[in-house]
PALO-993030 format. One record per residue (C-alpha): x, y, z; residue in three letters; residue number from 1; chain. Coordinates in pm, 1 decimal, decimal comma, m for minus. Layout:
<node <X Y Z> 'ALA' NUM 'A'>
...
This chain:
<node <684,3 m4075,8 m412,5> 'UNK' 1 'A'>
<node <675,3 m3715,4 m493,4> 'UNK' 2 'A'>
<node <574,8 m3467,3 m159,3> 'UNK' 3 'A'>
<node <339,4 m3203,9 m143,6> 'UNK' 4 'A'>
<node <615,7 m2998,6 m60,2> 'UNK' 5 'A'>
<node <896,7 m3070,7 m304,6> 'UNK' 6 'A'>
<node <646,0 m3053,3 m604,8> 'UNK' 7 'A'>
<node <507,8 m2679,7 m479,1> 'UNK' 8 'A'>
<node <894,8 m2615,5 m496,6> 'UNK' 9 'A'>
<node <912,3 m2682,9 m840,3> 'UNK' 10 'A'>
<node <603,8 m2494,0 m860,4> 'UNK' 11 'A'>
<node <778,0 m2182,3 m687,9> 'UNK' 12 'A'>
<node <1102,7 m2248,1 m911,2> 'UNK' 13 'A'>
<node <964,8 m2249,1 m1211,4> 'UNK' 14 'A'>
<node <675,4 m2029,3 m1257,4> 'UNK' 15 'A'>
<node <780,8 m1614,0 m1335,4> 'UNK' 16 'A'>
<node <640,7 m1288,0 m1237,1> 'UNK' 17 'A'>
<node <454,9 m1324,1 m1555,0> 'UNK' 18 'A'>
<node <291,1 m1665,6 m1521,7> 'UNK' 19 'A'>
<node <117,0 m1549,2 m1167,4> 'UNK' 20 'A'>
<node <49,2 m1233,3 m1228,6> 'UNK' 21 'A'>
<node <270,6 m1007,6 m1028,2> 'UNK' 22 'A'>
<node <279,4 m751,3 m1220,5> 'UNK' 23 'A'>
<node <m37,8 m597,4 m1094,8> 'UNK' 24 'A'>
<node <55,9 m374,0 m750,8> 'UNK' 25 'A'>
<node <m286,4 m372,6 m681,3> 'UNK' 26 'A'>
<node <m291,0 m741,7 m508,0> 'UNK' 27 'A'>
<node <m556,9 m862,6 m752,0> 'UNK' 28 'A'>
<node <m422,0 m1128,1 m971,6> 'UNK' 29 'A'>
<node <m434,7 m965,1 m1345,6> 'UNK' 30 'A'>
<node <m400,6 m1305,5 m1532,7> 'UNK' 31 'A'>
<node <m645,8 m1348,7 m1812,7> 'UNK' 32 'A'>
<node <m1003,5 m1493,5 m1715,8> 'UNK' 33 'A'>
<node <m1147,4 m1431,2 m1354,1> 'UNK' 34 'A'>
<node <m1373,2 m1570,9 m1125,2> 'UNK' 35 'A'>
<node <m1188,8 m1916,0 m938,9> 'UNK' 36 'A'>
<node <m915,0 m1944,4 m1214,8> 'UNK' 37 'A'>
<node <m808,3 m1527,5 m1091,1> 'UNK' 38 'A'>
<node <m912,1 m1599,1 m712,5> 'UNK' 39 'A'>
<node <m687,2 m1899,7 m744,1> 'UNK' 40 'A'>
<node <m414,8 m1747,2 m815,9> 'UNK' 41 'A'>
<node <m409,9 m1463,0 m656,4> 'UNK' 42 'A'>
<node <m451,8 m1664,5 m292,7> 'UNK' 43 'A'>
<node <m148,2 m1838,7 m425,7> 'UNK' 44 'A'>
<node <36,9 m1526,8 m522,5> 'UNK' 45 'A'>
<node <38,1 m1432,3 m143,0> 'UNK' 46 'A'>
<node <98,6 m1778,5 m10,5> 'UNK' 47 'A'>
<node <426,6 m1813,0 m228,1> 'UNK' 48 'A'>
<node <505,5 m1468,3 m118,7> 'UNK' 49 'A'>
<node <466,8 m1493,6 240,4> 'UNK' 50 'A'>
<node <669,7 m1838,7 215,4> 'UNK' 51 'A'>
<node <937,9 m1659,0 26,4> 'UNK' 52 'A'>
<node <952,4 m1391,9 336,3> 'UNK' 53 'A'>
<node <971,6 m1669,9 575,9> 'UNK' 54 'A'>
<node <1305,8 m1812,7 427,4> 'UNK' 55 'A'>
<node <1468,8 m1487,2 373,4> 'UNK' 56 'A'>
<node <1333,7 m1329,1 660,5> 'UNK' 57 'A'>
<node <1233,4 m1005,6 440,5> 'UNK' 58 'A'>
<node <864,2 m875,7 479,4> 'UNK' 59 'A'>
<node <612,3 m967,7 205,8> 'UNK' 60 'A'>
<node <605,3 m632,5 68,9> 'UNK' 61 'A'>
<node <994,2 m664,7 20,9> 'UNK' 62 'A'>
<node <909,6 m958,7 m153,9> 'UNK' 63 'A'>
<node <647,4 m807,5 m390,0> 'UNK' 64 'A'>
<node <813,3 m512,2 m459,3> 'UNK' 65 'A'>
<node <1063,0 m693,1 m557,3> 'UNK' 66 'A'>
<node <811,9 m906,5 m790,8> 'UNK' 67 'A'>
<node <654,2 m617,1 m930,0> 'UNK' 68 'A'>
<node <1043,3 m445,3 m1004,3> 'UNK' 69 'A'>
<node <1122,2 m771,0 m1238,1> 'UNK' 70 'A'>
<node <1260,2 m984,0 m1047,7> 'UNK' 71 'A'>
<node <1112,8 m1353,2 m1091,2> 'UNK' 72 'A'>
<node <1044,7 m1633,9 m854,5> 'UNK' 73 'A'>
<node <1366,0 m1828,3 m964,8> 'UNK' 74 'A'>
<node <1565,6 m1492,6 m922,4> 'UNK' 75 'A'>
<node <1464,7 m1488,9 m541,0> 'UNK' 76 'A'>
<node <1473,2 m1856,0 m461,0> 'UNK' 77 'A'>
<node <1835,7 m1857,2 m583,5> 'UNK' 78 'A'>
<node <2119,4 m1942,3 m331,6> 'UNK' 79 'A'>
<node <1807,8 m2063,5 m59,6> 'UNK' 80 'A'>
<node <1811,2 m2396,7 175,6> 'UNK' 81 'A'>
<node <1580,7 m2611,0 m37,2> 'UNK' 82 'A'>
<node <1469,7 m2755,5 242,2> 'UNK' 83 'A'>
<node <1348,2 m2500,3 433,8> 'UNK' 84 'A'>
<node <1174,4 m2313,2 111,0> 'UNK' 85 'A'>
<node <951,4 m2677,1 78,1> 'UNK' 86 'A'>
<node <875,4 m2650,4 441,3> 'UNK' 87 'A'>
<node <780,2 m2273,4 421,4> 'UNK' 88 'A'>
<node <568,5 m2353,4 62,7> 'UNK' 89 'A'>
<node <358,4 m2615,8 233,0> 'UNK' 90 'A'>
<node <303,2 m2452,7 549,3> 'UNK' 91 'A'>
<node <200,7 m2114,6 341,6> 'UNK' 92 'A'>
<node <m55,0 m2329,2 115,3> 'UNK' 93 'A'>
<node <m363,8 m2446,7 290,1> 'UNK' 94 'A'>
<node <m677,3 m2651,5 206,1> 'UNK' 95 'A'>
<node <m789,7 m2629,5 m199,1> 'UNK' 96 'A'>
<node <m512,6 m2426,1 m301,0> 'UNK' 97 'A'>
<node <m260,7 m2712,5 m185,5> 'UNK' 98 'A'>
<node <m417,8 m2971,5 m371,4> 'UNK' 99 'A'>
<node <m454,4 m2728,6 m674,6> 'UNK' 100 'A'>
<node <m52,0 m2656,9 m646,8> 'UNK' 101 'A'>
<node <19,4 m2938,2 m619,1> 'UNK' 102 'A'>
<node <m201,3 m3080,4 m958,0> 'UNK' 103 'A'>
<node <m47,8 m2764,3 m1145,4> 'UNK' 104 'A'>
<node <284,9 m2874,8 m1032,4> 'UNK' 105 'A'>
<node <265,9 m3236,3 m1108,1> 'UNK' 106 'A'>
<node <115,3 m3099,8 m1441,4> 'UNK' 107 'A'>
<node <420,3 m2842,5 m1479,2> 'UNK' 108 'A'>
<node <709,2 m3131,9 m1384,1> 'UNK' 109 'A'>
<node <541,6 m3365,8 m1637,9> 'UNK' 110 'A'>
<node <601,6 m3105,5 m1913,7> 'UNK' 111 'A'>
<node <183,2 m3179,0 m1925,7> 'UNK' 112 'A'>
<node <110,3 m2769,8 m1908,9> 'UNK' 113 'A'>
<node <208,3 m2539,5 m2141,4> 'UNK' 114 'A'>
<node <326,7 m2181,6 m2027,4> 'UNK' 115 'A'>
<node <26,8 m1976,1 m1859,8> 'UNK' 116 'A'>
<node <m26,2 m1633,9 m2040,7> 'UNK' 117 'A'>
<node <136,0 m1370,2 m1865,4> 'UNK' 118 'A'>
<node <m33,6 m1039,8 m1755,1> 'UNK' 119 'A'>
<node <m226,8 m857,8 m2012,6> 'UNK' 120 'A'>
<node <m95,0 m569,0 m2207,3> 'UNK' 121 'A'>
<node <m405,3 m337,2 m2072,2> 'UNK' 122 'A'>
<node <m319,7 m444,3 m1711,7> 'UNK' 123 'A'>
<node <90,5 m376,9 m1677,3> 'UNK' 124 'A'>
<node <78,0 m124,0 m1905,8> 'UNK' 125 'A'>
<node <186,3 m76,2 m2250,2> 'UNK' 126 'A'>
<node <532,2 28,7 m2389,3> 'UNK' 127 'A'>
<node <346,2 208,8 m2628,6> 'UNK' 128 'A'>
<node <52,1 336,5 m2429,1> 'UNK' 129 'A'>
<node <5,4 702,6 m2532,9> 'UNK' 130 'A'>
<node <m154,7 702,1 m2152,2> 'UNK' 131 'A'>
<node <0,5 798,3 m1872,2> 'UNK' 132 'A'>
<node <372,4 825,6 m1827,6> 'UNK' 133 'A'>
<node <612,0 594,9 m1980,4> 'UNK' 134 'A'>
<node <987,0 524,1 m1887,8> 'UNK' 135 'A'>
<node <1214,1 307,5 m1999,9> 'UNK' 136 'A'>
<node <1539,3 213,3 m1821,1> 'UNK' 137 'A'>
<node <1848,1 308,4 m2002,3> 'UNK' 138 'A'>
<node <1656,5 585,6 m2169,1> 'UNK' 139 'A'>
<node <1686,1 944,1 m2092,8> 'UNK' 140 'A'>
<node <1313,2 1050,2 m2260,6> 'UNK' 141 'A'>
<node <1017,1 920,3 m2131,7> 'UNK' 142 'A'>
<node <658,1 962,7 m2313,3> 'UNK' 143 'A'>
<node <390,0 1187,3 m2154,0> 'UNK' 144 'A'>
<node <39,1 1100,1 m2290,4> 'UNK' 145 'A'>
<node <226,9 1002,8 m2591,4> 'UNK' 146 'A'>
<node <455,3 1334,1 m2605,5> 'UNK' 147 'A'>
<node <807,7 1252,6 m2590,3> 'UNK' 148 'A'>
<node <1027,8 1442,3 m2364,0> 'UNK' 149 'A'>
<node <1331,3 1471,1 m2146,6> 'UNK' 150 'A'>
<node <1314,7 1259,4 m1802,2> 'UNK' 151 'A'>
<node <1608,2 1564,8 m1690,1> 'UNK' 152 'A'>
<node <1632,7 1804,7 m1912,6> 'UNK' 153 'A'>
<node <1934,9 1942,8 m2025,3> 'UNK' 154 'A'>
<node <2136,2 1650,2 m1852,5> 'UNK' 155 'A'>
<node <2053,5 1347,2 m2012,5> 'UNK' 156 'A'>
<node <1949,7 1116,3 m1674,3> 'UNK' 157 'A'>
<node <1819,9 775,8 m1770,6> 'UNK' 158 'A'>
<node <1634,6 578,9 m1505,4> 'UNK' 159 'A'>
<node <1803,8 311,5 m1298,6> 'UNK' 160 'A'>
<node <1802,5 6,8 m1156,6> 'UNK' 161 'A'>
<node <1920,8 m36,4 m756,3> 'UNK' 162 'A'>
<node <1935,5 m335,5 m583,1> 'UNK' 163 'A'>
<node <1567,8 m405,3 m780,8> 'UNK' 164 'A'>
<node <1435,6 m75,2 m727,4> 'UNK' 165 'A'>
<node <1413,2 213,8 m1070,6> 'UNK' 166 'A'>
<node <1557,5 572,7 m943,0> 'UNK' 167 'A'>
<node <1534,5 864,9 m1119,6> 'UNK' 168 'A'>
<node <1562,4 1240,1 m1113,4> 'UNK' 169 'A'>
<node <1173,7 1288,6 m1024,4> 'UNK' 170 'A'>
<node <1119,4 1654,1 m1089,8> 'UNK' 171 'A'>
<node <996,0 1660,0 m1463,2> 'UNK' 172 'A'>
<node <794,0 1330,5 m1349,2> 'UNK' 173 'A'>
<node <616,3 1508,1 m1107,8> 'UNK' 174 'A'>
<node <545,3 1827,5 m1299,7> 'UNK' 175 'A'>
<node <409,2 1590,8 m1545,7> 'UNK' 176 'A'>
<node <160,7 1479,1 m1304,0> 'UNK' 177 'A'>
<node <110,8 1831,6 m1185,1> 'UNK' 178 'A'>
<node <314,3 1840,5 m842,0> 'UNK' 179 'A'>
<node <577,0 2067,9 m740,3> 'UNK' 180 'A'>
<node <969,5 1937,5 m595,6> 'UNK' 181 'A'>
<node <1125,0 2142,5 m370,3> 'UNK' 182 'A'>
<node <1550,7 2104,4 m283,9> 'UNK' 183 'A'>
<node <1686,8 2236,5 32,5> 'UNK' 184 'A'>
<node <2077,9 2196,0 6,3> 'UNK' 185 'A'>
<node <2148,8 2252,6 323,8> 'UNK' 186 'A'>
<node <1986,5 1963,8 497,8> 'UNK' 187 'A'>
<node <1968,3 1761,8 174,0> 'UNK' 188 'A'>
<node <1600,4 1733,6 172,7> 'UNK' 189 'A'>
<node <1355,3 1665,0 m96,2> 'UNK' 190 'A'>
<node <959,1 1742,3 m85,4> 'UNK' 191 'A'>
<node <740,5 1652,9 m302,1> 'UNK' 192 'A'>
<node <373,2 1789,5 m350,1> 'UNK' 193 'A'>
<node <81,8 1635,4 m540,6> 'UNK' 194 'A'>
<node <m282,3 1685,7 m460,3> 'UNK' 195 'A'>
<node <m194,0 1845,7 m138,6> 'UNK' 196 'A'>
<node <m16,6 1522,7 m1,9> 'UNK' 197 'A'>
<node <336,3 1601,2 52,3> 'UNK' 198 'A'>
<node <643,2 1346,5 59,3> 'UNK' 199 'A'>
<node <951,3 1424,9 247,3> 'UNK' 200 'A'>
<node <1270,2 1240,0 181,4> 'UNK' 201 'A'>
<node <1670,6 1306,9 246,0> 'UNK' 202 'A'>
<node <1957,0 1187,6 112,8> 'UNK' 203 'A'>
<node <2114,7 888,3 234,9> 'UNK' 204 'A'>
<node <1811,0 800,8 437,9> 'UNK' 205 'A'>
<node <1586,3 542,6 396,3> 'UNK' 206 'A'>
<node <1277,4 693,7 633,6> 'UNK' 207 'A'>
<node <1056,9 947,0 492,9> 'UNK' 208 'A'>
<node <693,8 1125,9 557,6> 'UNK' 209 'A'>
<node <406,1 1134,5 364,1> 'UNK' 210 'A'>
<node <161,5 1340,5 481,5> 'UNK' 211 'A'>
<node <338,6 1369,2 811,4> 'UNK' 212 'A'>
<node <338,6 985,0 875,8> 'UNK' 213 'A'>
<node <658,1 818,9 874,2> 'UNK' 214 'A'>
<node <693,5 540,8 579,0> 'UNK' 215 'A'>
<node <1043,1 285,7 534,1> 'UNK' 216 'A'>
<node <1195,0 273,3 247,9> 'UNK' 217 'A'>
<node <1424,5 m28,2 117,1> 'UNK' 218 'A'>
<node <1663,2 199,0 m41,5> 'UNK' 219 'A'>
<node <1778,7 567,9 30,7> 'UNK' 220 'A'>
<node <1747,5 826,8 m202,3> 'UNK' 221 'A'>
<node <2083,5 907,8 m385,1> 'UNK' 222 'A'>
<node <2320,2 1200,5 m535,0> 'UNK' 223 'A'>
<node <2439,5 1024,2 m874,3> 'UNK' 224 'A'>
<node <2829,6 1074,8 m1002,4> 'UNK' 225 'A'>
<node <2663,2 1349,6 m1204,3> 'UNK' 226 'A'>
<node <2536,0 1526,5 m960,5> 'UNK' 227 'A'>
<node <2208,5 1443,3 m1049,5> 'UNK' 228 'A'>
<node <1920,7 1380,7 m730,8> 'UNK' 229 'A'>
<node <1782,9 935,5 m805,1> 'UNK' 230 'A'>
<node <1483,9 864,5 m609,8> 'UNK' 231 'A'>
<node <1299,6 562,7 m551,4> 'UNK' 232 'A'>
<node <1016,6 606,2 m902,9> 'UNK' 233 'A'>
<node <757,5 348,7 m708,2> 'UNK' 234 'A'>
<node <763,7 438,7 m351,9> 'UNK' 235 'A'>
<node <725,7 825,7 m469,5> 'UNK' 236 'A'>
<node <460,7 784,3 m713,4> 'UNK' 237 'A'>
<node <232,3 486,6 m558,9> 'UNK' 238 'A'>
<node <199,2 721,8 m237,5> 'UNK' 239 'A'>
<node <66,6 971,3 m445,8> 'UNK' 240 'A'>
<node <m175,5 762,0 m532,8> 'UNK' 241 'A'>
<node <m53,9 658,8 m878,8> 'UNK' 242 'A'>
<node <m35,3 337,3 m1048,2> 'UNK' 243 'A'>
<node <296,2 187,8 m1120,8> 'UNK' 244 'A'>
<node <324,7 m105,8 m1402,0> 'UNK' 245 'A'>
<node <679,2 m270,0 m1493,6> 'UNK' 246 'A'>
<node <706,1 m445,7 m1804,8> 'UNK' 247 'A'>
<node <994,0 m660,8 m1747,9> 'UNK' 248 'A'>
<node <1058,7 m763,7 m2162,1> 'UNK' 249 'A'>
<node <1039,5 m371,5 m2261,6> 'UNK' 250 'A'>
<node <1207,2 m238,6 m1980,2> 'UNK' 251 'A'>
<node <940,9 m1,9 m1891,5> 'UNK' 252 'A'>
<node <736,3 151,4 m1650,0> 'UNK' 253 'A'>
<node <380,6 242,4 m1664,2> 'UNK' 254 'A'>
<node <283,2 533,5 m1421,7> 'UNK' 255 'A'>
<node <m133,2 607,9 m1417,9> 'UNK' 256 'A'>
């Protein structure tokens, strides 16, 4: 007979970023529909998560940045004791949302339930949006309320992807958004202004301020073989109180 555990495995296997709605940084789930379908999954969003951190011993928000930067749930579970990811699953899940895992899964395994809808296009942000700024990795322009221009001007910088995390040379980004960046060479320190909340960050470390308080960072800000400054796109821009929305089949980000 078939365990709670092993079939919210194949649960955690098989469903994407798309199919639970990770796409949304917010923490509210931005499937279709909402009432107890949404609430559903978005307690099981953060269950998953938090039995994903368990097993890998990261912190949840390692986990959902990582979510929200295109990775998927197979991506993560890859290489992990499957024993141990069942244990952490079941212990995560509690009460209705067990039994409804478990129905989905049974449902999933069965080849019963089609493919959920992923995200909507309003929610993560559209390719196309003429809102906002648009990025796309690979790509040295980037679209600014629909205007197309240079992500680095005069150097030809595309964004990045580093260990799951988009860098980029920020300045023109900023500007965009109507902040100032300020280099000092000598100590190899970047600030960043926008609404009178300042970010401090330095090459090579991954600590930084903003507004004076000292925030982590999972990876440290960069010099590129060109010379050119890559910093972390969501860590700068969430903090100042932007959204950030990553459309994994486009290869873009959404910043609002």
């Amino acid at each position: 007979m078939v365990t709670v555990a092993a079939l919210a495995l194949a649960l955690a296997i098989t469903l994407s970023v798309s199919a639970v709605g990770f796409a949304d940084t917010s923490g509210q789930s931005n499937a279709p529909g909402n009432g107890r379908t949404g609430q559903f999954q978005n307690q099981m969003n953060s269950e998953l998560i938090a039995a994903l951190a368990s097993v890998t011993g990261q912190t949840a928000d390692q986990i959902q940045q990582q979510l929200s930067d295109g990775k998927t749930l197979s991506q993560l579970a890859q290489g992990l004791d499957q024993s141990a990811l069942a244990t952490a699953i079941q212990q995560a899940m509690t009460g209705d949302i067990q039994q409804r895992a478990t129905q989905m899964a049974e449902r999933l395994v069965s080849g019963q339930m089609p493919d959920q809808p992923g995200a909507n296009s309003q929610d993560r942000g559209q390719s196309g949006s003429t809102n906002g700024i648009v990025l796309k990795i690979g790509s040295a322009s980037m679209s600014v309320k629909g205007i197309a221009q240079d992500i680095d001007p005069g150097y030809q910088t595309s964004p990045v992807i580093i260990n799951g995390r988009t860098f980029v040379p920020i300045r023109a980004i900023i500007e965009s958004l109507g902040g100032k960046v300020d280099w000092s060479a000598s100590d190899q320190k970047i600030t960043i202004t926008l609404n009178n909340t300042p970010i401090v960050l330095n090459i090579g470390n991954k600590s930084g301020t903003v507004n004076g308080a000292a925030k982590a960072l999972d990876d440290a800000p960069f010099i590129s073989a060109t010379g050119r400054t890559m910093l972390p796109l969501r860590f700068v821009t969430e903090n100042l109180g932007h959204n950030v929305a990553w459309d994994n089949a486009a290869k873009t980000i959404t910043i609002q």
